[in-house]
C-alpha positions in Angstrom: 8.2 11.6 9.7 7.3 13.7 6.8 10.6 13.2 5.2 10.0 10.2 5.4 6.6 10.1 3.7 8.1 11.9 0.8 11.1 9.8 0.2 8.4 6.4 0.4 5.8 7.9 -2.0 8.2 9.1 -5.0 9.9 6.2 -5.1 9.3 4.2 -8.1 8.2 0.3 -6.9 4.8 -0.9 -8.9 4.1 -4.7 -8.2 7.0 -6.9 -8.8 9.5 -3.8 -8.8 9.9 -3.2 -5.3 13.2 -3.0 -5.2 13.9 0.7 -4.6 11.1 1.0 -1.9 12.8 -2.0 0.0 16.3 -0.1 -0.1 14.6 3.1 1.1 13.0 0.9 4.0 16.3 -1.1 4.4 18.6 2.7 5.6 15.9 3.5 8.0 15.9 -0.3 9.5 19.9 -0.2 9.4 19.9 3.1 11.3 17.6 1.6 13.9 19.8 -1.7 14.1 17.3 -4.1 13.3 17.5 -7.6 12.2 16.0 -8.4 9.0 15.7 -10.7 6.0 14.1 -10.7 2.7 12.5 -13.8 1.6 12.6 -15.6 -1.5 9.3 -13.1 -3.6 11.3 -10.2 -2.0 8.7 -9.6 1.2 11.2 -7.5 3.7 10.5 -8.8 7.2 11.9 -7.3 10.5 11.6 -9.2 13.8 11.8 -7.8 17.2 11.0 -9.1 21.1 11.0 -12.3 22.0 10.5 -14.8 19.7 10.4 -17.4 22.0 6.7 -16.8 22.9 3.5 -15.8 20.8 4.3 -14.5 17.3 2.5 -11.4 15.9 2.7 -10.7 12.1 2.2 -6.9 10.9 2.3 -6.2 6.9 2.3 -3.3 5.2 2.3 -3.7 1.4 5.5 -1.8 -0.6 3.8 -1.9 -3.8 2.2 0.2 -6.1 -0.2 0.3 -9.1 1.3 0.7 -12.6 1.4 0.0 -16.1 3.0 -2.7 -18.3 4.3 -2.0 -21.4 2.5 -4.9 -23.9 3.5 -3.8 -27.6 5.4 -0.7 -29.5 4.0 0.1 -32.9 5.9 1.5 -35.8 5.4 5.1 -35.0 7.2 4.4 -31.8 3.2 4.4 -29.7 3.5 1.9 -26.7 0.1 -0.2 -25.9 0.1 -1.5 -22.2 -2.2 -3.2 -19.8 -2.9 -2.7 -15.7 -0.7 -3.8 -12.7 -3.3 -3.4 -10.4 -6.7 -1.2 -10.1 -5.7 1.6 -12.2 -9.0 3.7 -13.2 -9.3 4.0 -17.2 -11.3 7.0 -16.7 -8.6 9.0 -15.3 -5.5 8.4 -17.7 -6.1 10.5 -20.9 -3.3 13.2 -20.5 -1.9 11.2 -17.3 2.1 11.5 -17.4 3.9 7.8 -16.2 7.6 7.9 -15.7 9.7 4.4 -16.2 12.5 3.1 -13.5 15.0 4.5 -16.3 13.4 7.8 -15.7 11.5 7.6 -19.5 8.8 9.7 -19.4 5.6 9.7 -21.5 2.0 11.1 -21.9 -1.2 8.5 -21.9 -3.2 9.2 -25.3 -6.3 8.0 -26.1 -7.9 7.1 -29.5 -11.8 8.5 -30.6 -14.5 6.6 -29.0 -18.0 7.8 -29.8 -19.0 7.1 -26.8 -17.3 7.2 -22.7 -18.3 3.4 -22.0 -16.0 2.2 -25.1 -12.9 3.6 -23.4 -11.0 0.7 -22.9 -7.3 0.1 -22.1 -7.0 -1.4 -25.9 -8.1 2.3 -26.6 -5.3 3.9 -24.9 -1.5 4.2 -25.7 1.7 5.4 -24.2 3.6 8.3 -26.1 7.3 9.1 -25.2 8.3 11.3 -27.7 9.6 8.4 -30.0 9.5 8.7 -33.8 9.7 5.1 -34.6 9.5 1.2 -32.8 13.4 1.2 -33.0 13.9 4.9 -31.2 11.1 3.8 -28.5 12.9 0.4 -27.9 16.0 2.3 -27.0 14.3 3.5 -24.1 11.7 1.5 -23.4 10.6 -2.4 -24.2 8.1 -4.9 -23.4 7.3 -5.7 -20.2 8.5 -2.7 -18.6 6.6 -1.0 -16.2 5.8 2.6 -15.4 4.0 4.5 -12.2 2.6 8.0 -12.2 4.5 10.8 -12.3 3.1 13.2 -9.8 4.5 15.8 -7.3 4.4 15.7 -3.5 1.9 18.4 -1.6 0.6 20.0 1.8 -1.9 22.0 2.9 -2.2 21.8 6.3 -2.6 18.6 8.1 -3.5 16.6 5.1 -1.2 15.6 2.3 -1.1 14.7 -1.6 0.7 12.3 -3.1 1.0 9.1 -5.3 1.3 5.8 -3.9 0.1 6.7 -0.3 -1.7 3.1 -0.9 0.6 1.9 0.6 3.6 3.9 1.7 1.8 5.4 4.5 1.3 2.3 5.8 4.8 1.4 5.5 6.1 4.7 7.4 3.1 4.2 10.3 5.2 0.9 10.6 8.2 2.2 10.6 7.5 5.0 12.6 6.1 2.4 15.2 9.5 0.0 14.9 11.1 3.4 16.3 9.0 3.9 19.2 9.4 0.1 20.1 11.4 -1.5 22.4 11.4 -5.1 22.9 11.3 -4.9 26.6 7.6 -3.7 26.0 6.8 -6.4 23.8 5.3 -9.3 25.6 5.2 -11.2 22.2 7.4 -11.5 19.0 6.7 -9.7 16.4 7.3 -9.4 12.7 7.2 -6.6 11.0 6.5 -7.7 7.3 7.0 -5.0 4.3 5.1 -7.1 1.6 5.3 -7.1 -2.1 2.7 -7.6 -5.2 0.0 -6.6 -2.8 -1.8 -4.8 -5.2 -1.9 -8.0 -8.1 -3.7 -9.7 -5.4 -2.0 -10.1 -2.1 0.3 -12.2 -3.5 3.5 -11.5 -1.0 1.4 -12.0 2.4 1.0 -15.4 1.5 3.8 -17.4 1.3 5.4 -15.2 3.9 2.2 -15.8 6.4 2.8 -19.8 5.6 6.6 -19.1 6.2 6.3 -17.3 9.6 3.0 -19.0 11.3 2.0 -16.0 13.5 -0.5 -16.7 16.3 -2.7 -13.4 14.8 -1.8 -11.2 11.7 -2.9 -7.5 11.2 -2.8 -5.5 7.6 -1.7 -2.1 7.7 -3.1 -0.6 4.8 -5.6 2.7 3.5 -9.3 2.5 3.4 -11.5 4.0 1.3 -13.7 7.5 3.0 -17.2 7.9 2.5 -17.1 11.6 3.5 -17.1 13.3 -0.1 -19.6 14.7 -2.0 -21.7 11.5 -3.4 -19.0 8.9 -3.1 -19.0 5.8 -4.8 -19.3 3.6 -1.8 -21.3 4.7 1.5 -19.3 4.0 4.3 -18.8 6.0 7.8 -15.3 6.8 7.5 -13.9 10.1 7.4 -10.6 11.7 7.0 -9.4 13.1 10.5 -11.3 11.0 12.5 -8.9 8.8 13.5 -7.4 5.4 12.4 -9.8 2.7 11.6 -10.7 -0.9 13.0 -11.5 -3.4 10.2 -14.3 -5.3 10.6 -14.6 -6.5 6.7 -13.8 -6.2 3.2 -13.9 -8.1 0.0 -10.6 -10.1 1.4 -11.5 -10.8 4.9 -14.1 -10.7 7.9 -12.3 -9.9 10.5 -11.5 -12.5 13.4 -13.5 -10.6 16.8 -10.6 -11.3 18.9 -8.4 -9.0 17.3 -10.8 -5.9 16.3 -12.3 -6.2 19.8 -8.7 -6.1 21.2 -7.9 -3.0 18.8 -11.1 -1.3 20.0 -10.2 -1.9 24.0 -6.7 -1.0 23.4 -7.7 2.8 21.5 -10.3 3.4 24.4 -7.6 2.8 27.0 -5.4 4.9 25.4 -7.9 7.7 24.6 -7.1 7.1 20.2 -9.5 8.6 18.4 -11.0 5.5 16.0 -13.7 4.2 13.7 -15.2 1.3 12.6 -14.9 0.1 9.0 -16.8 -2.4 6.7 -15.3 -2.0 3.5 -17.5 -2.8 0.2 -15.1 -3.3 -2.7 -11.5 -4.1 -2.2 -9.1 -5.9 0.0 -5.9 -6.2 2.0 -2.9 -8.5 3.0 -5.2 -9.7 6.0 -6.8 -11.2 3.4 -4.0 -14.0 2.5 -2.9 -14.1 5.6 -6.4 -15.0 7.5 -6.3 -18.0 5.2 -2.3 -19.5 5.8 -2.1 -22.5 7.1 -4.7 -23.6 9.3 -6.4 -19.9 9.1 -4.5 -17.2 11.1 -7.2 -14.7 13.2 -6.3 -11.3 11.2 -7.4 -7.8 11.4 -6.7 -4.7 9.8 -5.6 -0.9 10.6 -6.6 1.2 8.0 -5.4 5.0 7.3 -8.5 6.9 5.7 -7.4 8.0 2.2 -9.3 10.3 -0.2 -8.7 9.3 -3.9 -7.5 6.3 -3.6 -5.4 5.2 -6.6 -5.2 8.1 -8.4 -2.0 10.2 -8.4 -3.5 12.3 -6.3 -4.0 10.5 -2.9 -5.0 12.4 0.5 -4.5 11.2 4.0 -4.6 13.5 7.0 -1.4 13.5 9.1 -3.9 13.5 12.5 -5.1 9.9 11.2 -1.5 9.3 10.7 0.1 10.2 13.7 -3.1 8.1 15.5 -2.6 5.3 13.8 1.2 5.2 14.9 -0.4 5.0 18.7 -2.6 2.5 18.0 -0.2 0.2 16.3 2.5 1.2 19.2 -0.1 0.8 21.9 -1.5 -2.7 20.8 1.5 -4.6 20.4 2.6 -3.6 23.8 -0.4 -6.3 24.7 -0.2 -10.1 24.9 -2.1 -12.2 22.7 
């Protein structure tokens, strides 16, 4: 699985670019003989057991954040705005590498103060000497991801983009372990696209697929490092956590009292989250159609969009179970 893990997190696929991550998803799906099909926004979706009964929708967002290339200067500088949460505060001396492999350094211009750093106070440099030599590699609207590396130390891991290719790999990992002769219901497993831009995939494929309950496989924020933003109980290591709410969603009870019987059964570790700030696909799906009852698992993750995300492989592992466990149950 940590193959796997690698591969998903340095691939390049920010919001509306998902292309590469689907392919990568796509060899792993074609190795397990699955039927699939991607939709008309490019949402990947799997479906396994029988259809013919209760439908069960599980999403996992491909996406990543970036940046979009909005204007080159004359001396070759490129100015460009957010795809996504991307924290201003961290990018001065941030490298970003483009789908053509471009690579290029985040500058920032002198502020007299930290509160006027703005993105219009930032630029892109990538080496060019002039607009013309910059818009051989590079033009408007292109879009760039952070160019990180890939680390261990022990049971927890560093990477970009773990928001949300960790979910994507607990799903697939869980499509492995699957058979549909231990799935009372149909399910479809949905790799989503333009998550991160506001949940924009989940929709129209919720609408498209009408599932009888939907759950968002996605990270969460921790609340175990030293004066975190947001207070919350959940830790890294503790095991896979139950959604109650976010910013996107209060959970429906059926389906977090169902994930909460199903872990005790099966002796998973879990915990209970109620997000302050941010959201998930649950959140466009809960609201499809005539409202779909929606939950969420969520992987603790340290450091959450920055290129230097943390998950602990334990939570990991655990939240494969759950996912496993819980579908094996009729709705």
């Amino acid at each position: 699985m940590n193959e796997l893990i690698t591969k998903l997190c340095q691939s390049f696929g920010p919001a509306g670019r998902e292309d590469k991550v689907r392919s990568l998803i796509i060899e792993e799906l074609e190795k397990l003989h699955e039927k699939f099909f991607i939709d008309t926004l490019g949402n990947l979706v799997v479906t396994k057991g029988n259809q013919a009964d209760k439908k069960i929708l599980v999403a996992a967002h491909m996406d990543e954040i970036g940046l979009m290339v909005t204007f080159i200067d004359e001396n070759g500088f490129l100015r460009f705005t957010n795809m996504g949460g991307v924290f201003k505060n961290i990018l001065t001396g941030m490298k970003v590498i483009f789908e053509n492999g471009t690579v290029g350094v985040i500058g920032q211009e002198k502020i007299k103060e930290p509160k006027e750093l703005d993105f219009d106070k930032l630029y892109l440099d990538i080496g060019a000497r002039t607009r013309e030599e910059a818009q051989e590699k590079v033009k408007i609207g292109d879009t760039a991801v952070f160019l990180a590396s890939f680390s261990q130390e022990g049971r927890r891991i560093m990477a970009k983009s773990l928001d949300n290719r960790i979910g994507c790999a607990v799903v697939i990992e869980a499509l492995k372990r699957l058979s549909p002769l231990n799935l009372p219901n149909g399910v479809y497993f949905v790799f989503t696209v333009q998550e991160e831009v506001g949940l924009r995939g989940a929709r129209p494929v919720s609408y498209r697929l009408k599932p009888h309950y939907g759950l968002a496989v996605d990270v969460t924020r921790v609340g175990d490092t030293p004066e975190p933003e947001f207070k919350t109980s959940v830790s890294l290591g503790k095991g896979p956590a139950v959604k109650i709410k976010d910013s996107s969603v209060i959970c429906h009870p059926r389906v977090t009292s169902l994930m909460i019987e199903v872990a005790g059964k099966n002796n998973i570790p879990y915990q209970l989250e109620v997000l302050e700030k941010g959201g998930t696909d649950a959140g466009a799906i809960h609201l499809a159609r005539e409202g779909i009852p929606s939950g969420g698992l969520s992987i603790p993750c340290r450091y959450i969009h920055t290129p230097a995300e943390m998950v602990d492989l334990d939570d990991v592992e655990n939240s494969v179970s759950l996912l496993v466990e819980l579908l094996k149950y009729s709705w």
